[in-house]
C-alpha positions as a Markdown table, in Angstrom:
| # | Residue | x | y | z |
|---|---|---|---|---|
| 1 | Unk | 0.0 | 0.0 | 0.0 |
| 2 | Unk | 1.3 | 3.4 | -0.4 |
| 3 | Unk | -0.2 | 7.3 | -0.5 |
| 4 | Unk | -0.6 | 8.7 | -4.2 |
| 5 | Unk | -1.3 | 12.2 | -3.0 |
| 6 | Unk | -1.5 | 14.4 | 0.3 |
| 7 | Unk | -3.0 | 17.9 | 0.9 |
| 8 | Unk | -3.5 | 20.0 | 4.0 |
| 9 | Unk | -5.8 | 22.9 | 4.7 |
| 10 | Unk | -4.8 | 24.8 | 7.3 |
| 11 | Unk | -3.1 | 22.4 | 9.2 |
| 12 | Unk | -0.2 | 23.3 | 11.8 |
| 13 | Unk | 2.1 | 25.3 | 10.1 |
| 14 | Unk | 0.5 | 24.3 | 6.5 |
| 15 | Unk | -1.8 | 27.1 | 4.4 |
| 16 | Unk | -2.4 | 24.4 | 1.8 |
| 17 | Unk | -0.6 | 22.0 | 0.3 |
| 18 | Unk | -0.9 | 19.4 | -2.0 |
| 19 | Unk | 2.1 | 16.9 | -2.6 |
| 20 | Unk | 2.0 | 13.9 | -4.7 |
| 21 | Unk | 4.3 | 11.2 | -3.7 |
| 22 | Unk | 5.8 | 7.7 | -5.2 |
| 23 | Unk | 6.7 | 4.3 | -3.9 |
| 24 | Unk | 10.0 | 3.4 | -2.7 |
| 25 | Unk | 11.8 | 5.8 | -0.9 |
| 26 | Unk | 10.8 | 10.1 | -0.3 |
| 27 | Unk | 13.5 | 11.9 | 2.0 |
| 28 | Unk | 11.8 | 15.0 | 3.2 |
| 29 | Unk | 14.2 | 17.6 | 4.3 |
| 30 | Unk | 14.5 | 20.9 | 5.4 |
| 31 | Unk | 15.9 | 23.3 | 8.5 |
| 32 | Unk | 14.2 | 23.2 | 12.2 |
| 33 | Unk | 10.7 | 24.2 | 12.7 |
| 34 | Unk | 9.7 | 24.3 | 8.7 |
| 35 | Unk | 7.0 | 21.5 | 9.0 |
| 36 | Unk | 8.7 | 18.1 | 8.2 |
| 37 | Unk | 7.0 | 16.5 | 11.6 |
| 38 | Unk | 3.8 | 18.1 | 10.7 |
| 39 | Unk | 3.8 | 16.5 | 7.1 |
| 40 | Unk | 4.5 | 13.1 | 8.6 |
| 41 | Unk | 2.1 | 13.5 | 11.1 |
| 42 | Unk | -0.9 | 14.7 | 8.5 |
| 43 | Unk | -0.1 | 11.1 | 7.0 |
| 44 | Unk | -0.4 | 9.1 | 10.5 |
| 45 | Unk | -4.2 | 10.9 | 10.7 |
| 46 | Unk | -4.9 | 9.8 | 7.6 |
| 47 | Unk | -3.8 | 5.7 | 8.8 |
| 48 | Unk | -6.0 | 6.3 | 11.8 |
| 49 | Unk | -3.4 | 6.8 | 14.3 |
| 50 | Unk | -2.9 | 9.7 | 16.8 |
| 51 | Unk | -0.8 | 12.8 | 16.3 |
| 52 | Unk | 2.9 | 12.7 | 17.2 |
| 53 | Unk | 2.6 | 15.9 | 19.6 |
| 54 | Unk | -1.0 | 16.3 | 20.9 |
| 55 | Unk | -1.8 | 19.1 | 23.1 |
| 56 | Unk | -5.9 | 19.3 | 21.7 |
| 57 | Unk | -7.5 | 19.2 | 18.7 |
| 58 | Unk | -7.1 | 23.0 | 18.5 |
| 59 | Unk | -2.9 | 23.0 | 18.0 |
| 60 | Unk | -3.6 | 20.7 | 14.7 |
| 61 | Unk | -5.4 | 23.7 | 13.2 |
| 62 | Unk | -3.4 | 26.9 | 11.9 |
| 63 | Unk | -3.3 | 30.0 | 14.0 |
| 64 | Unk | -5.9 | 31.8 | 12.6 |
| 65 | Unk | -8.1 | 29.9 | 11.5 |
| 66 | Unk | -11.0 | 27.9 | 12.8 |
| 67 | Unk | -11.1 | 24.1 | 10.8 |
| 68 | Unk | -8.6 | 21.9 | 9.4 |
| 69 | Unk | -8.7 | 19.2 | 6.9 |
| 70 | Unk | -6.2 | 16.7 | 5.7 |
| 71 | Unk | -6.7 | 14.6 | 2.1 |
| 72 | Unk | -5.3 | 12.1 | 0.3 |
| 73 | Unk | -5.7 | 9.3 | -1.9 |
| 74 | Unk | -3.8 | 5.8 | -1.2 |
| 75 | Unk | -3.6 | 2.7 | -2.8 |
| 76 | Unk | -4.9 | -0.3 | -0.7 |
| 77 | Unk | -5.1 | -3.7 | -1.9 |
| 78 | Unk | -5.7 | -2.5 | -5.4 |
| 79 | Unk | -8.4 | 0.0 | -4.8 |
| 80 | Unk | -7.9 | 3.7 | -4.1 |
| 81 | Unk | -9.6 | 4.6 | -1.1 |
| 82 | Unk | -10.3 | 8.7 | -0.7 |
| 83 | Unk | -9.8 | 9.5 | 3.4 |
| 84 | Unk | -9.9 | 12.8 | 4.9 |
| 85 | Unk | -9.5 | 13.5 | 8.6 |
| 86 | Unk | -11.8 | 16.9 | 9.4 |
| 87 | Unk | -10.3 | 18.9 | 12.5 |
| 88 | Unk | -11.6 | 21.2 | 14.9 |
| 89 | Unk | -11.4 | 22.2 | 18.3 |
| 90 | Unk | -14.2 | 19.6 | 19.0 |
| 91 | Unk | -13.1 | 16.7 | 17.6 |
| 92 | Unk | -11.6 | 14.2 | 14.4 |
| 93 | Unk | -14.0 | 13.2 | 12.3 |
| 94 | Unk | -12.8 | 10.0 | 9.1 |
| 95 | Unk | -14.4 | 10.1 | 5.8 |
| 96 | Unk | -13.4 | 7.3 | 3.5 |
| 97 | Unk | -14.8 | 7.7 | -0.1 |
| 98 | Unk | -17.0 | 10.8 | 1.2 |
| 99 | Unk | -19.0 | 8.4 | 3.7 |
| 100 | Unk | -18.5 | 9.0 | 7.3 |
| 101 | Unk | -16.5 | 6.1 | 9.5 |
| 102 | Unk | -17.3 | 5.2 | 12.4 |
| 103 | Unk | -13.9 | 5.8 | 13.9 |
| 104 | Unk | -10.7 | 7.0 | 13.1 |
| 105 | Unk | -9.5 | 3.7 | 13.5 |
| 106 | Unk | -11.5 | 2.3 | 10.2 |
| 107 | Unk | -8.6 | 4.3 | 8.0 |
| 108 | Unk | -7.7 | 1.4 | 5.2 |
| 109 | Unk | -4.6 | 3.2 | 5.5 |
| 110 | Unk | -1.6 | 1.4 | 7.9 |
| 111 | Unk | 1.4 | 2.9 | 9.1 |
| 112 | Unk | 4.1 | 2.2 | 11.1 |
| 113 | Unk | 6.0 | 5.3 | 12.6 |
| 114 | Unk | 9.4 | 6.3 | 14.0 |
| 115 | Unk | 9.8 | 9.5 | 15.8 |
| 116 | Unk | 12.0 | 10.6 | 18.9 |
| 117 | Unk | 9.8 | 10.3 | 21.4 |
| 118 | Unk | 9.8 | 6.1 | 20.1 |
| 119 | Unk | 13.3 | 6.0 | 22.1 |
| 120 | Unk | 11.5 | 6.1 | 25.2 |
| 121 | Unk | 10.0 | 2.7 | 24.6 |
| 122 | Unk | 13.7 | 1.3 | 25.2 |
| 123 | Unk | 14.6 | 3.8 | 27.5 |
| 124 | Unk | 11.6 | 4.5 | 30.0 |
| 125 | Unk | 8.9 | 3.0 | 31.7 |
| 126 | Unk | 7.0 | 0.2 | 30.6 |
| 127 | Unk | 3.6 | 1.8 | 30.2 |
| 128 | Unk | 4.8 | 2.8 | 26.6 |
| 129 | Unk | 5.5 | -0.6 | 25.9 |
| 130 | Unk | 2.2 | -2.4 | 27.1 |
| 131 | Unk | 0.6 | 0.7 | 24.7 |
| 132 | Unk | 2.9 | 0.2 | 21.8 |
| 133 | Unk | 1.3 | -3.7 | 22.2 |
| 134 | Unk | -2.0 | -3.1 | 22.8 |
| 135 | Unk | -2.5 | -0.3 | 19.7 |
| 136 | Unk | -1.0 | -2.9 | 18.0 |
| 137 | Unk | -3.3 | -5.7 | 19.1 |
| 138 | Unk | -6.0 | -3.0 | 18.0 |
| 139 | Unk | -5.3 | -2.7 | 14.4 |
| 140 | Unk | -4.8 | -6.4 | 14.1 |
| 141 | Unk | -7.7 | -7.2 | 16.5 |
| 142 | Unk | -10.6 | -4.7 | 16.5 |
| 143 | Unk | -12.6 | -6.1 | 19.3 |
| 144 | Unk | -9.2 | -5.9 | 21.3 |
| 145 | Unk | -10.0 | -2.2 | 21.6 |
| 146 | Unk | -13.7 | -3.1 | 23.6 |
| 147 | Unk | -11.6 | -5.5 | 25.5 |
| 148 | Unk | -9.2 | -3.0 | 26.7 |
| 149 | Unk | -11.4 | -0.5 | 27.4 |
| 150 | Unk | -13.7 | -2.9 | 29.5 |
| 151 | Unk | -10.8 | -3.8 | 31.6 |
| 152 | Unk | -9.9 | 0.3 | 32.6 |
| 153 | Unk | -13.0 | 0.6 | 33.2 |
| 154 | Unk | -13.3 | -2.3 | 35.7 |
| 155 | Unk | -10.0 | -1.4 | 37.1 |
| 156 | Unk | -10.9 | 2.7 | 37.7 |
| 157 | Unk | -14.5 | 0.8 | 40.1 |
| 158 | Unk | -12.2 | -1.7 | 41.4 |
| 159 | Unk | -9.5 | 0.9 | 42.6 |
| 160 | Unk | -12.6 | 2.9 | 43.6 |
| 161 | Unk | -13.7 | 0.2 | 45.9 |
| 162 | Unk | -10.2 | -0.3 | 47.4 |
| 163 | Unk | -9.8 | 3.1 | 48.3 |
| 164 | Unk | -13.1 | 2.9 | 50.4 |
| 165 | Unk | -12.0 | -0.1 | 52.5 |
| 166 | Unk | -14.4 | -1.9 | 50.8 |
| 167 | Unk | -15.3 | -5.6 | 52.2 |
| 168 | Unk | -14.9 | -9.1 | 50.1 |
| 169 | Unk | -18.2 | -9.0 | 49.1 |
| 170 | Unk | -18.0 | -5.6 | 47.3 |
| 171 | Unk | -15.2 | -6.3 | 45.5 |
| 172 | Unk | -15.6 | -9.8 | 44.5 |
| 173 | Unk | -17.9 | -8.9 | 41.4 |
| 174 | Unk | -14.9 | -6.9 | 40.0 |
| 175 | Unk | -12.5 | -9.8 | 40.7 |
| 176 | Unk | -14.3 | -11.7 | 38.6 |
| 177 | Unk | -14.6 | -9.2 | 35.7 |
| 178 | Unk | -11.3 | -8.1 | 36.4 |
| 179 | Unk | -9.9 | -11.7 | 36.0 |
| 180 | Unk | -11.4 | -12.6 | 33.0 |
| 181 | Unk | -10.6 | -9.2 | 30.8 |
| 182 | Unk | -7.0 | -9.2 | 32.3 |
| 183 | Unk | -6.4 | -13.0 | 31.6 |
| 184 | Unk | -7.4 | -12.4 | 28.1 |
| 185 | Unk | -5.3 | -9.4 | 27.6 |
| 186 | Unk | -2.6 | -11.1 | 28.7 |
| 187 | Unk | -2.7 | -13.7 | 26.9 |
| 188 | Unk | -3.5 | -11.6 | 24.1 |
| 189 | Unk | -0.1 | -9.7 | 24.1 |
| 190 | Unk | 2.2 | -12.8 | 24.9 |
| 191 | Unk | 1.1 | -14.3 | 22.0 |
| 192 | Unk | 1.6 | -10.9 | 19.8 |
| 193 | Unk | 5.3 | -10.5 | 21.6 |
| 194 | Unk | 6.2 | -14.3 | 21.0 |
| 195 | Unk | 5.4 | -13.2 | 17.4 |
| 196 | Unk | 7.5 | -10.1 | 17.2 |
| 197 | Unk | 10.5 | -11.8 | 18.2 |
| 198 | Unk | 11.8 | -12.8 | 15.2 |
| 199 | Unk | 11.2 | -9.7 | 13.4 |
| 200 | Unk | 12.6 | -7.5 | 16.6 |
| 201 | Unk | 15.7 | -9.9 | 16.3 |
| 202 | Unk | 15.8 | -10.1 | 12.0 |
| 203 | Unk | 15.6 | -6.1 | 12.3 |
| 204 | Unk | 17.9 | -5.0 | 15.0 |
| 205 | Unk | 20.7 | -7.7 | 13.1 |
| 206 | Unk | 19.7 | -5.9 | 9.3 |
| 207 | Unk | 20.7 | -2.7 | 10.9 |
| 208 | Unk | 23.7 | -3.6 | 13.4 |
| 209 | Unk | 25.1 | -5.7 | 10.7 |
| 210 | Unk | 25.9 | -8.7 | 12.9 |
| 211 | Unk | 23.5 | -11.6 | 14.2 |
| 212 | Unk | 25.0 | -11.4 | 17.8 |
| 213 | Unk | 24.2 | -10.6 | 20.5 |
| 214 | Unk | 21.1 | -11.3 | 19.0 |
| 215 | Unk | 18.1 | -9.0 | 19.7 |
| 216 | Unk | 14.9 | -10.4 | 21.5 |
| 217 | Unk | 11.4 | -9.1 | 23.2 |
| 218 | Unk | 9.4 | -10.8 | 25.6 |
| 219 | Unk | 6.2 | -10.5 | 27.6 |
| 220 | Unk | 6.8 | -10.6 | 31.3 |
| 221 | Unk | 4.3 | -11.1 | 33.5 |
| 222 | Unk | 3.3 | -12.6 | 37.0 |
| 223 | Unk | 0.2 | -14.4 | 35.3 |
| 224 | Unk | 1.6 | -16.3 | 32.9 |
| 225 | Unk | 4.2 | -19.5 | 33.1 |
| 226 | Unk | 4.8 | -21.3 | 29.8 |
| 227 | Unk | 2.0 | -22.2 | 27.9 |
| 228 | Unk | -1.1 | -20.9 | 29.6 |
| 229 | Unk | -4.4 | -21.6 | 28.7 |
| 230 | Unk | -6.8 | -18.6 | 30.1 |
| 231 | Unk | -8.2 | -21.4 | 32.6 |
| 232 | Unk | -4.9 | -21.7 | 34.1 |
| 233 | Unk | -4.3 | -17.7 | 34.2 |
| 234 | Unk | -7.6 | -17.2 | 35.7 |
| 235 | Unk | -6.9 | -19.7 | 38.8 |
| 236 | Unk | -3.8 | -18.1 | 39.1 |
| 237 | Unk | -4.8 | -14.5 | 38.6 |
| 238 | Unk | -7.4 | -15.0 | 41.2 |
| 239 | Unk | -5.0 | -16.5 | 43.5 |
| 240 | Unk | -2.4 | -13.9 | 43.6 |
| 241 | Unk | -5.5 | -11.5 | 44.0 |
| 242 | Unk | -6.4 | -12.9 | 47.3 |
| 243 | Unk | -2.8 | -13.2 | 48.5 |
| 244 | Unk | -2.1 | -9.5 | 48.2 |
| 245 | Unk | -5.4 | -8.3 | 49.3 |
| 246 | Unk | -4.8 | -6.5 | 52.4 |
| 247 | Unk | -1.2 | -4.8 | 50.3 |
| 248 | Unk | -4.3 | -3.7 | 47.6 |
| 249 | Unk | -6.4 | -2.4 | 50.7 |
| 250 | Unk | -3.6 | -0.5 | 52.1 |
| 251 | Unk | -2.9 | 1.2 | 49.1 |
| 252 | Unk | -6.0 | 1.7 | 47.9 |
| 253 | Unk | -4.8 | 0.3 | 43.8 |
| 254 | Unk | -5.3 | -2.5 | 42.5 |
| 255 | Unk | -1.4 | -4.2 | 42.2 |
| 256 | Unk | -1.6 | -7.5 | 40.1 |
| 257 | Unk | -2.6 | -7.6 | 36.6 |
| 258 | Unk | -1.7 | -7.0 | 32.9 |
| 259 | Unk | -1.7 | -3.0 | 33.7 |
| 260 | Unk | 1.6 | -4.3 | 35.8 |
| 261 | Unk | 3.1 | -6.5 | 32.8 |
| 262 | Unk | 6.1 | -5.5 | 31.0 |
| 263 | Unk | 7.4 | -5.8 | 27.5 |
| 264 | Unk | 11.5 | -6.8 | 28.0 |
| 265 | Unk | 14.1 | -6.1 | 25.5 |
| 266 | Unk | 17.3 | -7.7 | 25.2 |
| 267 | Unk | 20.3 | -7.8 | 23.6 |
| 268 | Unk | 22.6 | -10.6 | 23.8 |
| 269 | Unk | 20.2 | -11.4 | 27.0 |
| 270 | Unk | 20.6 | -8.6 | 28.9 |
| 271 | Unk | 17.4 | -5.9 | 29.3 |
| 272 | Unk | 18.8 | -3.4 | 26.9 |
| 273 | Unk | 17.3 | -0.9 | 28.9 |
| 274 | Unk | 19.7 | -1.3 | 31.5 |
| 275 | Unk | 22.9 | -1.6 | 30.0 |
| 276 | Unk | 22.1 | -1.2 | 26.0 |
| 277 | Unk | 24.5 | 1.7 | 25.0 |
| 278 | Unk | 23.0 | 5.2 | 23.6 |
| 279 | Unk | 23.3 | 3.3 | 20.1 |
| 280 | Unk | 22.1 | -0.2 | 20.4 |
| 281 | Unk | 18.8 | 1.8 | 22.3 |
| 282 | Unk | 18.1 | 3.7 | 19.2 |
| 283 | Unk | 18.5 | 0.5 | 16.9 |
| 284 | Unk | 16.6 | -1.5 | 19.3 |
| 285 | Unk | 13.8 | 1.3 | 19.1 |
| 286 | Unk | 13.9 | 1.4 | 15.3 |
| 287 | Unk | 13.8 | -2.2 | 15.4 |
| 288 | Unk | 10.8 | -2.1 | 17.2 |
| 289 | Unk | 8.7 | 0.0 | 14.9 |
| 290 | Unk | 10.3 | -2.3 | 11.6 |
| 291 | Unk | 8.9 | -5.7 | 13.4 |
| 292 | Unk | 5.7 | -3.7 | 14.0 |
| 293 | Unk | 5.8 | -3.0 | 10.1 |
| 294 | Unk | 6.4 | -6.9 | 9.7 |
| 295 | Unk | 3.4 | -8.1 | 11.9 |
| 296 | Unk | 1.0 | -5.2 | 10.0 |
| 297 | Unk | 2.2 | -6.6 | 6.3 |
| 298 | Unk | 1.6 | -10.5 | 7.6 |
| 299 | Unk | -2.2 | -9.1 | 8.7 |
| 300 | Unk | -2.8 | -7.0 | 5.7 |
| 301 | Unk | -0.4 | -8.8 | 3.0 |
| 302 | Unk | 0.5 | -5.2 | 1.9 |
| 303 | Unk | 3.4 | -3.6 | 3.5 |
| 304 | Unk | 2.2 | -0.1 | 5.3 |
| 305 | Unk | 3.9 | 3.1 | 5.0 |
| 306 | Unk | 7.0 | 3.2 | 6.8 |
| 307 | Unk | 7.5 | 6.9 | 8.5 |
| 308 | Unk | 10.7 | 7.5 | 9.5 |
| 309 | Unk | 11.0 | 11.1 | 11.4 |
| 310 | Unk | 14.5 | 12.3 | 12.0 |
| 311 | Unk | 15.9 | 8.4 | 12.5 |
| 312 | Unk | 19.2 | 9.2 | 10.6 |
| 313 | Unk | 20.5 | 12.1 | 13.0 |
| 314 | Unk | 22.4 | 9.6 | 15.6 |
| 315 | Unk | 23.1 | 6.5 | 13.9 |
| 316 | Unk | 26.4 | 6.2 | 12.3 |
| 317 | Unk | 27.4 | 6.0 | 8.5 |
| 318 | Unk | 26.9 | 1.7 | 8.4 |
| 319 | Unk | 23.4 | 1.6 | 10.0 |
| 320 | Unk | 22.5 | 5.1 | 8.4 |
| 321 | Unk | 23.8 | 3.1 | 4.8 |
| 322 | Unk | 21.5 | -0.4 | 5.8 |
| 323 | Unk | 18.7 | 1.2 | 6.6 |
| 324 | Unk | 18.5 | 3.0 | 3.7 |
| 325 | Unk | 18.4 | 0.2 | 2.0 |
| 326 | Unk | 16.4 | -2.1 | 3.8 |
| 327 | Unk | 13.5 | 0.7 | 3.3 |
| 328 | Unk | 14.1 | 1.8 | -0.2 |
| 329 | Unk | 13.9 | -2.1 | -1.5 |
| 330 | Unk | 10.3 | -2.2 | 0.5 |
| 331 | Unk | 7.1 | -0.8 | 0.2 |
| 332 | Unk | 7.0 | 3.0 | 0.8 |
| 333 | Unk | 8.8 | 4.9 | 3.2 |
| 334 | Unk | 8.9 | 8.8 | 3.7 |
| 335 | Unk | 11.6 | 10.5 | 6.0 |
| 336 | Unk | 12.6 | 13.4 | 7.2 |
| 337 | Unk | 16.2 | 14.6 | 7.8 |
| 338 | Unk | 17.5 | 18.1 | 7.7 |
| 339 | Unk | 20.2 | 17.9 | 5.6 |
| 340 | Unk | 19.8 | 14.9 | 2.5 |
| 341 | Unk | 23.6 | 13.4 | 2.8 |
| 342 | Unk | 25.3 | 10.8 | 0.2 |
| 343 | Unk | 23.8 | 7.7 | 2.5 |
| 344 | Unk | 20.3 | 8.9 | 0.9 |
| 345 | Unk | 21.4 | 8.8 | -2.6 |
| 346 | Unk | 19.9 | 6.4 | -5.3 |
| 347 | Unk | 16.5 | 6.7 | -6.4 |
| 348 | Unk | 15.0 | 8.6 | -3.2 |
| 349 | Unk | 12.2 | 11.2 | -4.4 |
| 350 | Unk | 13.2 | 14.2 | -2.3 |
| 351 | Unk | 11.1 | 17.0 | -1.3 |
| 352 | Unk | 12.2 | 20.6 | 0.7 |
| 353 | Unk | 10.5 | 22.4 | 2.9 |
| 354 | Unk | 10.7 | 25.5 | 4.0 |
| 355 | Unk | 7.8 | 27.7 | 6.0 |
| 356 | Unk | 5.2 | 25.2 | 5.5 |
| 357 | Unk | 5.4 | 24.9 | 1.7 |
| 358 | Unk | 7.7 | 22.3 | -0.7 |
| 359 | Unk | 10.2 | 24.9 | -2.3 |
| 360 | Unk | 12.1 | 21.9 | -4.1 |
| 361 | Unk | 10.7 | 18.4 | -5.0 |
């Protein structure tokens, strides 16, 4: 799948703009503050995913003015699918083909995105790691989405009846709701982890250029032991429930389940959070979103858009050079850099910008 053609109405930094764009690789380049990030955030609305810097509906539209609107036109399993995200203050609203979706998350359109703030999934805490899986799970999964949500909301009444000193009796209708969502979400992202291991490991070796130490990710969780079935992570779910009950009373949260799990990198066998260097972090993290890529194409059997925003600015002149091209030789990728060097030569499309408009391309 690729996009054929982009254009923005008032959008960030953007008048208008209409840019038509090719398979393979586009390199997007330009000084500071000209609107690269915006461009390659106007394409993750499009693919139903959330902005890369969201403070409100109201910073996506242009000072000034009081709607937005982002178009294009992609190529999907051989049909061309119109989709246009409508912004204002109050809201995103999806059309695909002029007809109204029901969510933004019914975009035809898949992407898979790298951006700064993606080195925190190696680097930080491990609630950007269970959401990296469960948005996942959600495009592969759609009813994952009601599943999640029906699990916070049985954890927020739960928490609610902890922090009242509430008796057995109260809370033992929400242990059983609680047990049965959570065992299924667990089990639901071991199995999508156990799958992403091979590509986190074929990816991280692509760009480092050596097999080992070999790159891995597991789930790690104190529900799960081997080969569960949800029977057996029920039983033990609810026992670990009742062990720490009076720990859960005295805190007033709710301490076992999947909203404790973790998603564990290694390298070589060691959490690469730890004791990964500044390098191997950022590979690990680009290796990340590249398996994510893998697991989307095996869904879709199309590739999706690869965005790539300012990945080349700490890697050195080998991984800059595989990378490169890995992407260019699959599906399309667009990314952003603020100066196009030699590593980028070779059949890239390139595009400028400057002040919110291409000024070379």
């Amino acid at each position: 799948m690729h996009i054929e053609e982009i254009s923005l109405r008032n959008y960030r930094n953007y008048s208008s703009l209409t840019l038509a764009l090719e398979p393979g690789l586009t390199v997007v380049s330009g000084d500071n503050g000209q609107g690269k990030t915006n461009l390659l955030e106007a394409i993750c609305l499009l693919s139903g995913r959330s902005p890369i810097r969201f403070g409100g509906n109201s910073q996506l539209v242009r000072w000034g003015s009081e709607t937005a609107s982002v178009a294009g036109r992609a190529r999907v399993g051989g049909v061309c699918p119109g989709l246009r995200v409508s912004i204002s203050a109050s809201g995103r609203r999806l059309d695909v083909n002029n007809t109204r979706a029901r969510s933004l998350a019914q975009s035809p359109l898949q992407a898979a995105l790298f951006c700064p703030d993606t080195l925190s999934l190696v680097k930080e805490g491990a609630q950007g790691r269970r959401d990296l899986v469960d948005g996942l799970l959600e495009r592969l999964q759609p009813a994952y989405r009601r599943l999640r949500a029906d699990y916070a909301r049985v954890l927020r009444q739960r928490n609610k009846v902890l922090q009242h000193a509430g008796r057995d009796a109260e809370l033992g209708p929400w242990d059983t709701q609680l047990v049965e969502l959570g065992s299924r979400i667990a089990l639901s992202r071991a199995a999508l982890v156990r799958r992403a291991g091979p590509h986190v490991s074929a990816s991280y070796a692509g760009l480092s250029g050596k097999a080992e130490p070999a790159a891995w990710a597991r789930y790690e969780s104190g529900l799960l032991e081997g080969d569960d079935e949800e029977e057996s992570v029920a039983a033990r779910f609810t026992a670990r429930l009742r062990e720490r009950r009076d720990e859960e009373r005295a805190r007033g949260v709710t301490v076992v389940g999947p909203h404790r799990d973790d998603v564990v990198l290694e390298l070589g066998g060691r959490a690469l959070r730890e004791f990964g260097s500044q390098g191997e972090q950022r590979c690990a993290a680009l290796a990340l979103v590249l398996a994510e890529a893998g697991l989307l194409e095996e869904s879709a059997g199309e590739r999706p858009v690869l965005l790539l925003d300012d990945v080349l600015s700490e890697l050195d002149e080998a991984r800059r050079r595989r990378l490169v091209e890995s992407v260019a030789a699959n599906g399309q990728t667009i990314m952003t850099t603020t100066r196009a060097d030699d590593s980028l030569a070779g059949g890239a499309g390139l595009v400028r910008i400057a002040g919110g408009e291409v000024v070379d391309g």
